[in-house]
N, C-alpha and C positions, 0 to 999 in steps of 0.2 A: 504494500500500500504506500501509496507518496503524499508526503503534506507538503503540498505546493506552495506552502505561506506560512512561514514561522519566522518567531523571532529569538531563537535558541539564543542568540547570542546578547538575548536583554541582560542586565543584571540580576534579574529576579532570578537568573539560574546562574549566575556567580558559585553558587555554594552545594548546587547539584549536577553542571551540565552534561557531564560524564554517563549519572545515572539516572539521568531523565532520558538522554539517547537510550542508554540500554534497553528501559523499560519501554520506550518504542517498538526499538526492536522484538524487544518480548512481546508485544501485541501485534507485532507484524509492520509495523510501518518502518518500511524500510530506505526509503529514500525522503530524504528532508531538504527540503528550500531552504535557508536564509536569508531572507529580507533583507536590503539597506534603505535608511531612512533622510541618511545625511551623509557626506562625506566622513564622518567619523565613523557614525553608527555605521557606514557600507563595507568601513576599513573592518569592523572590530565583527561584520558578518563574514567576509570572505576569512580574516583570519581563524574563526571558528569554523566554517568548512575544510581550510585546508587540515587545520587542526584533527578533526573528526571525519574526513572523507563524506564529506558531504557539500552540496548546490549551495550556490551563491548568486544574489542580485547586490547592483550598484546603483544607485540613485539617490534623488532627491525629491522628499515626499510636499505636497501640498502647503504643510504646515511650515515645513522648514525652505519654505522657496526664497521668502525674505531674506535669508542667510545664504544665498548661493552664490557664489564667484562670478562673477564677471562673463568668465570663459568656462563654461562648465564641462563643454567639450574636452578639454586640456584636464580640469579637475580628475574627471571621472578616467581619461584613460587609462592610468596605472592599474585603476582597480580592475578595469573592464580586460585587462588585457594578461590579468591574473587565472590562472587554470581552475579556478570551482566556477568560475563567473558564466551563468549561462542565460541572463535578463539584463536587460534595463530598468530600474524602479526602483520603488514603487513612486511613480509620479501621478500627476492626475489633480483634480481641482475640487474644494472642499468648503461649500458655503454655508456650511452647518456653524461650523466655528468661525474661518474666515483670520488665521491665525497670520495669515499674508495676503496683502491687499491680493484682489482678483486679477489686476492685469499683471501683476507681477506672477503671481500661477500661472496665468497662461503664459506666460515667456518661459517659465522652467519650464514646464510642459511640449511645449515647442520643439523647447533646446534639445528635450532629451528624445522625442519623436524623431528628428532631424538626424541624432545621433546613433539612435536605433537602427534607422535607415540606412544609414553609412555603413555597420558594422554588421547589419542583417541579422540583428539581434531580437529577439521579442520583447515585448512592454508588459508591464506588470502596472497595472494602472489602480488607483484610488478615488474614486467620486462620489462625494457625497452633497446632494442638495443643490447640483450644478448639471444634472444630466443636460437639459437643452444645449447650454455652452462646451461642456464636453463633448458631442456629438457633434458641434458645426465646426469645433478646432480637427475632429476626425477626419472630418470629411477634408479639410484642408491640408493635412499632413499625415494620412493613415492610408494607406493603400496596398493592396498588395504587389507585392510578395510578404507586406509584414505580418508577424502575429502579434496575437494577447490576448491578455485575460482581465476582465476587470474583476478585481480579488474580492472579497467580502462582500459579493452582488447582495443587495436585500433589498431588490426592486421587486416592479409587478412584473404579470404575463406582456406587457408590452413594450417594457422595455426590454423585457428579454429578449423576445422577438426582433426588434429593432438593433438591440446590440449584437445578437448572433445572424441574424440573416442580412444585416445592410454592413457588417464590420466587420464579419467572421470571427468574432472574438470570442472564446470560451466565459464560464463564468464560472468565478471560484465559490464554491460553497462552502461554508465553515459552521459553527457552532449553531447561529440563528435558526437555522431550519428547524431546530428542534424545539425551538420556544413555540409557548403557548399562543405568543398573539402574532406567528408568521402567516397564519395561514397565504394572503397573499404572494411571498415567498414560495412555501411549496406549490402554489397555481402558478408560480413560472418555470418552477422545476419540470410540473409536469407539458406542459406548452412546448419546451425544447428538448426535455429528454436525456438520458446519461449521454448521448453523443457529442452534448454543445458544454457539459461540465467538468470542472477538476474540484477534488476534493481538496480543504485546506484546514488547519486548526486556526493560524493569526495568533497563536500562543504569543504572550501568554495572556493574551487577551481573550472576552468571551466563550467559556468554558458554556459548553453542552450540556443541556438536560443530560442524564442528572450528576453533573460535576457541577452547576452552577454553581459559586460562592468561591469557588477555587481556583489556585493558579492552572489555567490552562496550559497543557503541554501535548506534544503529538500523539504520546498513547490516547490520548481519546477521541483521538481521528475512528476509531472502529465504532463510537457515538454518533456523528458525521454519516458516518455509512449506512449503517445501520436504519436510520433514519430514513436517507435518499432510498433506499430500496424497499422502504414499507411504503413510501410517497410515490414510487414508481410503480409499486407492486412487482418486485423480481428479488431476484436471489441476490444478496450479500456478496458472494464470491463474484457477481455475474456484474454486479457497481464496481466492482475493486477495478475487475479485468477491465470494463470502460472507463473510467476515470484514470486511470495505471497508465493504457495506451491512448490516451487523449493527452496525458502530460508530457507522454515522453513525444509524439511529432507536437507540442506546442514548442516545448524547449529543446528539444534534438539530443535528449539525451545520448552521449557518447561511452556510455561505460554503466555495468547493470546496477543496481541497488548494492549499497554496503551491508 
């Protein structure tokens, strides 16, 4: 099983990271993302991938766009050009909070579409409360050959619709599905299908029924699953196997699960 969205390398796992991985692995999830959220946060993700044998993204998220360099091109190649690195992101536009004026999100947002495109890289996007504008920046700078994912989707059936059939974008499913008041959420699950999804935890953020209250971590990616496939009505092994080979042609993985 793959957690396509993790933040293993938060500090909240400073003092377990070792035997939070294993216990993944004990439950089967074997392939883990790491997330970068800033030029720091992307350093201190790939160096826990190379760390642990495991995926790494480079970016700059939403939040932290106000803090971006100049040249972010220039910034991020180091990391990008390091061997766990197999994303761009998590970038993307965030009017919930609004922690960076709007037009300055769209300029990081931009920069790192632009750069994605250079490197033939896929996008690992974040939008929250901004879908209309994130859609018209798409259409401006999103094209195929690219891919992505917009991660912790916890839209309706038409945006799903809209994000998988006009952008070919996956949509990462994590913890929410399994709350009480998704139902919308599972109505876009079911709309597109295990075809157009990847599964993710966002540790250690949003812990699943029923780990709510807790630090989330990727053993409860089988919570996740679990869920999609009673929302699908299909077998559990039969979610892994679609989710599993949905991540690896989004990201191209080059080498099997640790």
């Amino acid at each position: 099983m793959t957690d396509t969205h993790c933040h293993i390398h938060d500090a909240k796992f400073d003092g377990d990271r070792a035997d939070t991985i294993a216990r993944a692995a004990a439950a089967g999830v074997t392939r883990l993302l790491a997330v970068g959220c800033d030029l720091g946060d992307s350093e201190r993700a790939v160096a826990a991938a190379e760390r642990f044998d495991l995926f790494a993204s480079a970016g700059v998220h939403p939040h932290e766009a106000v803090h971006a360099p100049d040249d972010l091109a220039a910034a991020l190649a180091p990391l990008l050009d390091r061997t766990p690195v197999v994303a761009v992101g998590e970038t993307g536009l965030d009017y919930y909070y609004d922690h960076s004026p709007r037009d300055v999100q769209a300029n990081v947002l931009r920069a790192q579409l632009r750069l994605a495109r250079e490197r033939a890289l896929p996008v690992i996007f974040h939008q929250r409360d901004a879908f209309d504008d994130f859609c018209a920046i798409l259409r401006e700078e999103f094209a195929p050959p690219m891919r992505g994912v917009v991660h912790c989707f916890t839209g309706d059936a038409e945006q799903a619709r809209r994000l998988t059939a006009e952008f070919g974008l996956a949509l990462g499913i994590g913890g929410v599905v399994t709350f009480a008041n998704a139902d919308p959420l599972r109505q876009a699950v079911r709309v597109v299908g295990a075809g157009a999804i990847i599964l993710e935890t966002d540790c250690p953020y949003l812990a699943p029924v029923p780990m709510r209250g807790r630090r989330n971590e990727p053993a409860f990616l089988t919570h996740v699953a679990g869920k999609v496939s009673e929302v699908l009505e299909t077998g559990f092994d039969d979610i892994v196997t679609a989710t599993d080979r949905n991540a690896s042609a989004l990201f191209g993985w080059t080498r099997p699960p640790a």
